[in-house]
Each structure stands twice: as structure tokens, then as C-alpha cells.
C-alpha positions as CSV (number, residue, x, y, z in Angstrom):
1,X,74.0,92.1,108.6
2,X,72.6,95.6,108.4
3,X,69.5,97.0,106.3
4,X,69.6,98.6,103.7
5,X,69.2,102.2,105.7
6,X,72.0,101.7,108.1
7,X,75.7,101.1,108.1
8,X,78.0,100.3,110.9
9,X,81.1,102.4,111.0
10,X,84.5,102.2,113.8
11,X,84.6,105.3,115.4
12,X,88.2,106.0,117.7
13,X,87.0,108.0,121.2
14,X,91.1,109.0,122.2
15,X,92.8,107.9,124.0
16,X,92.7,104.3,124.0
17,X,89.2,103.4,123.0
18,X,87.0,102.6,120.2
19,X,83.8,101.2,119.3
20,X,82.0,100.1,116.1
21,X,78.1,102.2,115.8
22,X,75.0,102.2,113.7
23,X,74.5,105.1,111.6
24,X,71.9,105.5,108.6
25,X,72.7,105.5,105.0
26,X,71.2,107.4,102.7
27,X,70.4,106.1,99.8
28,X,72.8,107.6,96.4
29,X,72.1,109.9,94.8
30,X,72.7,109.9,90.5
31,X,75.8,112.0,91.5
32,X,76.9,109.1,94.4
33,X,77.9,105.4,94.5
34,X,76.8,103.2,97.3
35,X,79.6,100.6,98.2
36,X,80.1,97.6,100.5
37,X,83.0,97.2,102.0
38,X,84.9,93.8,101.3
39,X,88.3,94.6,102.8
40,X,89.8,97.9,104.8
41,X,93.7,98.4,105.7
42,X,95.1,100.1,108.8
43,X,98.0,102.0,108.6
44,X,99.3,101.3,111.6
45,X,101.4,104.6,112.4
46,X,99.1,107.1,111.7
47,X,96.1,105.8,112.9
48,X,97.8,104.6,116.0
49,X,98.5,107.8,116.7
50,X,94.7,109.1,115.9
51,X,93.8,106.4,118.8
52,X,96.2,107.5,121.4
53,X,95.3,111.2,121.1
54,X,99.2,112.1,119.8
55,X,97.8,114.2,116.4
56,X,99.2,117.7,117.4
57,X,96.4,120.3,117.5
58,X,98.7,122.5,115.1
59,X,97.7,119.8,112.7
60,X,94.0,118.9,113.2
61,X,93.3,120.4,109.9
62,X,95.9,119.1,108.2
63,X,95.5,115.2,109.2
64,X,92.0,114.9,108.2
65,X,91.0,112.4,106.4
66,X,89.0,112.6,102.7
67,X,86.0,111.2,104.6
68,X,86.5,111.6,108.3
69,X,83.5,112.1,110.6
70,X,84.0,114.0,113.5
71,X,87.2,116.3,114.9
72,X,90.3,115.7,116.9
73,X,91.2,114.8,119.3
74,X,87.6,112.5,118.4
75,X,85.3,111.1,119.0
76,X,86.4,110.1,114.9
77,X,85.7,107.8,112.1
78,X,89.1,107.8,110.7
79,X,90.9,105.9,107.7
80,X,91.4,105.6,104.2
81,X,92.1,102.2,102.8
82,X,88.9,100.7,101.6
83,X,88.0,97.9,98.8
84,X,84.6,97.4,98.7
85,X,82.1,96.5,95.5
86,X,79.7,98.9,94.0
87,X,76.2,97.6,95.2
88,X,74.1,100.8,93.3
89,X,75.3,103.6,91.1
90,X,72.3,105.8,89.6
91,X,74.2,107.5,87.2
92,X,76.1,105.0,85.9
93,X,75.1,101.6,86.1
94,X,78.0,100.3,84.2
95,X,80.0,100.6,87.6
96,X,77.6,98.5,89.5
97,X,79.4,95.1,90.9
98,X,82.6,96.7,89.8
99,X,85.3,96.4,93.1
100,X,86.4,99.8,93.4
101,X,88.7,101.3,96.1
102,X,88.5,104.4,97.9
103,X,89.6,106.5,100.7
104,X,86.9,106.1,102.6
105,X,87.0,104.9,106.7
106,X,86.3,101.2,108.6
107,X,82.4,100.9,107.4
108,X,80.7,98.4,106.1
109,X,78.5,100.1,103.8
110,X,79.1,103.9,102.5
111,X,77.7,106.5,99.9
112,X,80.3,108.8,98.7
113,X,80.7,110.9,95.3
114,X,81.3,108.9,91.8
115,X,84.3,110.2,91.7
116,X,85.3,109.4,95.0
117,X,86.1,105.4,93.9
118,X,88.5,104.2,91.3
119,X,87.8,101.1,89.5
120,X,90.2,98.7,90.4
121,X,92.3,97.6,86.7
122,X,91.4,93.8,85.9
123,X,93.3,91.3,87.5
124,X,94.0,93.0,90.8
125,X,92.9,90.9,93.9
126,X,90.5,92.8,96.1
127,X,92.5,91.9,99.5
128,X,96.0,93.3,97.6
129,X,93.8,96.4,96.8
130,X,94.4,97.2,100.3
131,X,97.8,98.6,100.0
132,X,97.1,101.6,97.6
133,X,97.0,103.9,100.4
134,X,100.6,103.0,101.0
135,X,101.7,102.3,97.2
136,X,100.6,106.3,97.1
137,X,102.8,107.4,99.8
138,X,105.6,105.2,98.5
139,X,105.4,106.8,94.9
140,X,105.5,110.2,96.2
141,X,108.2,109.6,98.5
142,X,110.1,108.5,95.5
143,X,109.3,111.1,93.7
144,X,110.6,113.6,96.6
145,X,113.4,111.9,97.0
146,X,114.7,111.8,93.2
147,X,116.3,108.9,92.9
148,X,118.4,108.4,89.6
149,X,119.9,105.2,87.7
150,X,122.6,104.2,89.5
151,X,122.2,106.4,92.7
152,X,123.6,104.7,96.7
153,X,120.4,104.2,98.3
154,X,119.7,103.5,102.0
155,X,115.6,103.0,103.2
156,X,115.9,103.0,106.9
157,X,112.8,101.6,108.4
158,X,111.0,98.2,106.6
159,X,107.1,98.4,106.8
160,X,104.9,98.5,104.6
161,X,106.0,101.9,103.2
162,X,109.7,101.5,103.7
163,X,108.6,98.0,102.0
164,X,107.2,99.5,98.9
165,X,109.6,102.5,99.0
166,X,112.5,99.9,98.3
167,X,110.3,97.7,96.0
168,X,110.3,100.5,93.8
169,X,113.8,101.9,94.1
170,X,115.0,98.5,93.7
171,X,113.3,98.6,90.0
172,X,115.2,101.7,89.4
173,X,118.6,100.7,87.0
174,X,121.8,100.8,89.2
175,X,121.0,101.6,92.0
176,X,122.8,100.2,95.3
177,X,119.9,99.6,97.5
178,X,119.9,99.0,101.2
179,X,117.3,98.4,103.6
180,X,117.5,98.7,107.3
181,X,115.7,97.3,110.1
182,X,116.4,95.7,113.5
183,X,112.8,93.6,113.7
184,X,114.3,90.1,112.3
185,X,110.4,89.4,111.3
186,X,111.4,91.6,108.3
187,X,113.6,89.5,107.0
188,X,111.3,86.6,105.3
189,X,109.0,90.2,103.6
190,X,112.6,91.5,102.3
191,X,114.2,88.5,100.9
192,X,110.4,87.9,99.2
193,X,110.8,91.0,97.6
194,X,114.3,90.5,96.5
195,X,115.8,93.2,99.1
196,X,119.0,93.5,100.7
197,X,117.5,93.9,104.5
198,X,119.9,94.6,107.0
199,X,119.8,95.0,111.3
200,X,122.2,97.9,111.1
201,X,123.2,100.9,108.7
202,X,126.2,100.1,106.6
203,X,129.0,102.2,107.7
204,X,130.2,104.9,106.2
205,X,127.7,104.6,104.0
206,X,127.6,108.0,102.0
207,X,124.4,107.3,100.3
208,X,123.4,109.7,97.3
209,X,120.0,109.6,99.2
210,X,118.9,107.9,101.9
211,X,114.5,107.8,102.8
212,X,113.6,107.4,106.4
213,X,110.5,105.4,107.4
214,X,111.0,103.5,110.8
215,X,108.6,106.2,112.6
216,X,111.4,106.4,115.3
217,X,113.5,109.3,116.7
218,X,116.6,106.6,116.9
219,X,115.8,105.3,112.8
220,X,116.0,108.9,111.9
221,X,118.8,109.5,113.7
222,X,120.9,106.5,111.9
223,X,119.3,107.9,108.3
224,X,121.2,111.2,108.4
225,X,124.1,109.1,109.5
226,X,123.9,107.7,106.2
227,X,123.8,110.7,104.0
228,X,127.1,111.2,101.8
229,X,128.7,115.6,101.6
230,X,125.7,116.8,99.8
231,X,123.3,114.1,99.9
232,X,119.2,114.0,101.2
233,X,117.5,112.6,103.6
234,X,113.9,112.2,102.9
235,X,111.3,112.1,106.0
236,X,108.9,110.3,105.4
237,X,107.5,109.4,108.7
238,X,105.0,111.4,110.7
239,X,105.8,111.6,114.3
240,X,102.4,113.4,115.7
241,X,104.0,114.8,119.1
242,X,106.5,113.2,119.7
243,X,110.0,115.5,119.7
244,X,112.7,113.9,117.8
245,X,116.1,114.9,118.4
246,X,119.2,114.9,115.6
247,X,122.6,115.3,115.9
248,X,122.9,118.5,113.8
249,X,126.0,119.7,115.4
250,X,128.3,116.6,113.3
251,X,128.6,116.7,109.9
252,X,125.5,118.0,108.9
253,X,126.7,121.4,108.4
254,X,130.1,120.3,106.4
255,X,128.8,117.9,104.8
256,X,125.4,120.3,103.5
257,X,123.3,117.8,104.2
258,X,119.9,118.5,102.5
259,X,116.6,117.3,105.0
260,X,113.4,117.4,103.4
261,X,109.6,116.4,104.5
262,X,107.5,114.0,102.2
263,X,103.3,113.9,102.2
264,X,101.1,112.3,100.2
265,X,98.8,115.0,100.6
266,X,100.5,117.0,97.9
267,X,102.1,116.0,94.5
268,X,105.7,117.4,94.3
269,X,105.6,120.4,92.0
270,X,107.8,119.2,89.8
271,X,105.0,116.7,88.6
272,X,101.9,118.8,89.8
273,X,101.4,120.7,86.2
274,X,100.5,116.4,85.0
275,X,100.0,114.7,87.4
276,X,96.5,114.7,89.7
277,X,95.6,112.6,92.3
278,X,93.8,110.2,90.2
279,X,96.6,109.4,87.6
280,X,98.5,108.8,91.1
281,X,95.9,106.4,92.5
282,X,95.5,104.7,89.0
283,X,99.4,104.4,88.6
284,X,99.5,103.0,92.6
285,X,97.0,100.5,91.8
286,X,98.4,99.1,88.7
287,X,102.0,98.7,90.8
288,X,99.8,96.3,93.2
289,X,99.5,94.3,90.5
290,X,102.5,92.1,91.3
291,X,101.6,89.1,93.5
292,X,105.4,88.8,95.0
293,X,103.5,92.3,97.7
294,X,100.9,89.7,98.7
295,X,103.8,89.5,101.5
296,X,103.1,92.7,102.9
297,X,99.5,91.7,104.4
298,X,101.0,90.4,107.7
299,X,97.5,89.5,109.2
300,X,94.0,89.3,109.1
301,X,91.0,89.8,111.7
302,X,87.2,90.4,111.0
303,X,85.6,93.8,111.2
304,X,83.4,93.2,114.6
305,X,87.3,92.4,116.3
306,X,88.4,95.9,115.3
307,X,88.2,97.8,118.6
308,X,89.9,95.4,120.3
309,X,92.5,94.5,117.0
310,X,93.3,98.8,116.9
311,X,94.2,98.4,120.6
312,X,96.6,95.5,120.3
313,X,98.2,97.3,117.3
314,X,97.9,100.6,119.0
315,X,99.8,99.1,122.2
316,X,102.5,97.0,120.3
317,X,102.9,96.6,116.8
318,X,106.2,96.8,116.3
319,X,106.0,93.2,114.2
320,X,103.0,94.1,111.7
321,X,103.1,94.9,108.3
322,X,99.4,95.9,106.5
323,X,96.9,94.3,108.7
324,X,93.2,93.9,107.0
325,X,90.6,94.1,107.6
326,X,87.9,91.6,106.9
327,X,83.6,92.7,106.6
328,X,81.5,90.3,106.9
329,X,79.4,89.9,103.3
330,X,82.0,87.0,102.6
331,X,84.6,87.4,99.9
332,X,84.1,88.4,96.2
């Protein structure tokens, strides 16, 4: 274990390596909390493509993280799914030993603003906490996407997002929900979760609005085959460089077919005048509060494996869900 002055943090050197280093820690301020890290979550996508040097250098800016060390194309300490415990808080010491989470990287120990942690509500397991990166990203893809009582709904892509993106259409009155994914390890998450998971689109589907998560140029292809005459597809992968290719010259012109790009890093203005990004974070975290998503962890590996656990997932991943991460100061 570390002192008390020095933390250990994964740093990504693109493309294709990583290592985990010392760095000190300064001790909080009565403005700052200090918090060890119980748990961390990859998301797989995006930080694969951070590790294999594919973030476009149009978007360096954009794709920082809230607490990302370092530039692209790296050397970076990069991430922002972390549920860790308060161990000091000078300003308020009613937060100390409260499990908070945060955006913060892979580090064991970290000092960041008060108001950079939320609490986590009562109840909510520490290694479910994990997902609120994603349960964020879901809820503003749903909220992008508009999806009414009753609407035709087709999510092409099933991990963890697409996952969650259904989860909370499904809740949604009415609505004819259906998920699409070729990689039959999907199938036990889905039927967990009560979702209709299928290995093709339905044909002729003409969905009112059909959300596209698969991170692949061929699932975004199939989602604007499933758009009904004046229906949306919502994007919500990130590619990084790679050039994805759609058939525009079909029906998307007859059928005005409305494409539109959804990021968590902005609320949609329709909700921006009430909604901030900690009402979001609060509202994500209290949708974790369901045990049936404990199904969207896939797997597990310690901290000290984490160079060698980004490569595999880096290299092939293709099967993987939410994998966490695991620090060594034992479990709450």
C-alpha cells in the first residue's frame, strides 16, 4: 500500500501501452476531499480508443476528461468511473467515510474539489456504483432521442449503454422495444433485464425511433435501416477515426429520415434551463439502485492487472460488458 503522500495512478502511453506510476498527493485542502478508491469502471469504447491512439486531433479538446492528466495522443491518465470512500474532508467532516463516486481516473488515492464527489443515496452497492458513468450517457440518450408512451423502438447495439438505454425505454408505457445484437453472450444480460434481444433487425421494422450503440460502421448501418418515413436515428456511439459509411442514397431522402448525435457532455436544451449536471448524476445513481443491473458487471480484475487487463480489452472485447476494477484496500 501507498503512504499517505503518494498515490499510484494508470497512465495510457498510445498506442498500445500502459503502466500504473507513483505520483504524490497533496494533502486537501478545506475546499477538497481526499478519496480512496474502492472500485473504478472502464468504458470499454472510449478508452479503447484513448489506448490505441484513434481520438481524432480535431477532438483533443473535446474528449478530455473532468480530471485527465496529460494530452493526446498521451502519455494520459484517463477515465471517469470511480467509487471510492472519503478518507478526509476539512470542510466538512460529515462526508468523511461516506462512499462517494466521482469522475475521477484509475488511482488509488485522489484529492479533488468537494463538489467534485456525489454521495452515493443509501442502499446503493459501491461495485453497482460503477455504472453511473454509463447510466448518465443512457439518460441523455433518452432524452435526445424523445421517446413517448407507446413509441416502436429499436436499440441496435447491447452493451452496457445500449443495455441501460433499453432498460430505461423498456420502463417507458407502450412502447414496442427491440434490442439487437449478434454476440449470443448478450442473451443471458437481456433476458435478466426482461429485453427482447435479438441477432438481427426485425424487418421492415419502421421504428418511430431507433438509438444506435454497437460502436460499428455495419450496426449503424442496420439502425437507419430501421427507421420508419420520418423517424430518428440517434447516434450514440463515438467512432474516434474510424470513417463510417451509410447508405444515404436509399430511402433516407424519401423517407426524411432525421440523424442526430448524442453526448453526455451537454444536457439537451430542452432540459438545460432545470436540469445541471448534478441533478443528472443524482437521478443516474438512484436508477442503479435496481439489483436486476448487477448483470451488467461482466468481470472483475485487480488494479496492479490493469495494463495488461486494458490491453486484452483494448485487443478484443467484443464479449465484455462493464469490467471493474478492483483497488486493493479490500472491500467496504
Amino acid at each position: 500500500m501507498t503512504g499517505k503522500d503518494t498515490a499510484r495512478a494508470f497512465w495510457i502511453r498510445p498506442p498500445d501501452d500502459a503502466a500504473i506510476l507513483d505520483e504524490p498527493l497533496l494533502p486537501p485542502t478545506t475546499a477538497d476531499v481526499q478519496v480512496r478508491t474502492l472500485y473504478t469502471g472502464i468504458s470499454r469504447g472510449t478508452e479503447s480508443l484513448v489506448y490505441r491512439d484513434e481520438v481524432p486531433a480535431s477532438q483533443h479538446d473535446a474528449m478530455r476528461a473532468p480530471f485527465q492528466e496529460g494530452d493526446f495522443p498521451g502519455p494520459v491518465k484517463y477515465g471517469y468511473s470511480n467509487v471510492g470512500v472519503v478518507e478526509s474532508a476539512p470542510g466538512d467532516r460529515s462526508l468523511e467515510g461516506r462512499h462517494v463516486f466521482s469522475l475521477y481516473p484509475h488511482q488509488d488515492r485522489f484529492v479533488v474539489p468537494i463538489d467534485a464527489v456525489t454521495p452515493l443515496p443509501a442502499g446503493l452497492p459501491p461495485g453497482r456504483a460503477v455504472l453511473a458513468a454509463n447510466m448518465e450517457t443512457a439518460l441523455n440518450g433518452c432524452w435526445d432521442a424523445g421517446v413517448g408512451p407507446g413509441d416502436r423502438v429499436v436499440v441496435v447495439g447491447a452493451g452496457v449503454v445500449g443495455m441501460l438505454v433499453s432498460w430505461i425505454v423498456d420502463g417507458i408505457p407502450g412502447t414496442d422495444l427491440v434490442v439487437v445484437d449478434p454476440e449470443p453472450t448478450r442473451s443471458d444480460p437481456a433476458e435478466a433485464l426482461g429485453l427482447d434481444l435479438r441477432s438481427e433487425p426485425p424487418e421492415a421494422a419502421a421504428a418511430d425511433v431507433v438509438i444506435h450503440t454497437s460502436g460499428s460502421p455495419e450496426g449503424a448501418r442496420s439502425a437507419l435501416a430501421c427507421v420508419g418515413t420520418e423517424g430518428t436515428l440517434v447516434e450514440l456511439s463515438w467512432f474516434g477515426t474510424t470513417r463510417v459509411g451509410l447508405p444515404l442514397g436509399e430511402s433516407f431522402h424519401s423517407g426524411r429520415i432525421t440523424i442526430r448525435s448524442s453526448q453526455v457532455g451537454r444536457i439537451p436544451p430542452q432540459r438545460a434551463p432545470r436540469w445541471t449536471f448534478a441533478r443528472r448524476i443524482h437521478k443516474a445513481l438512484a436508477l442503479l439502485q435496481d439489483s436486476a443491473l448487477d448483470v451488467l458487471v461482466s468481470g472483475e480484475s485487480a488494479f496492479e492487472e490493469l495494463p495488461t487487463t486494458m490491453a486484452r480489452l483494448a485487443a478484443d472485447g467484443g464479449d465484455t460488458l462493464c469490467h471493474r476494477i478492483r483497488y486493493p484496500h479490500g472491500d467496504p
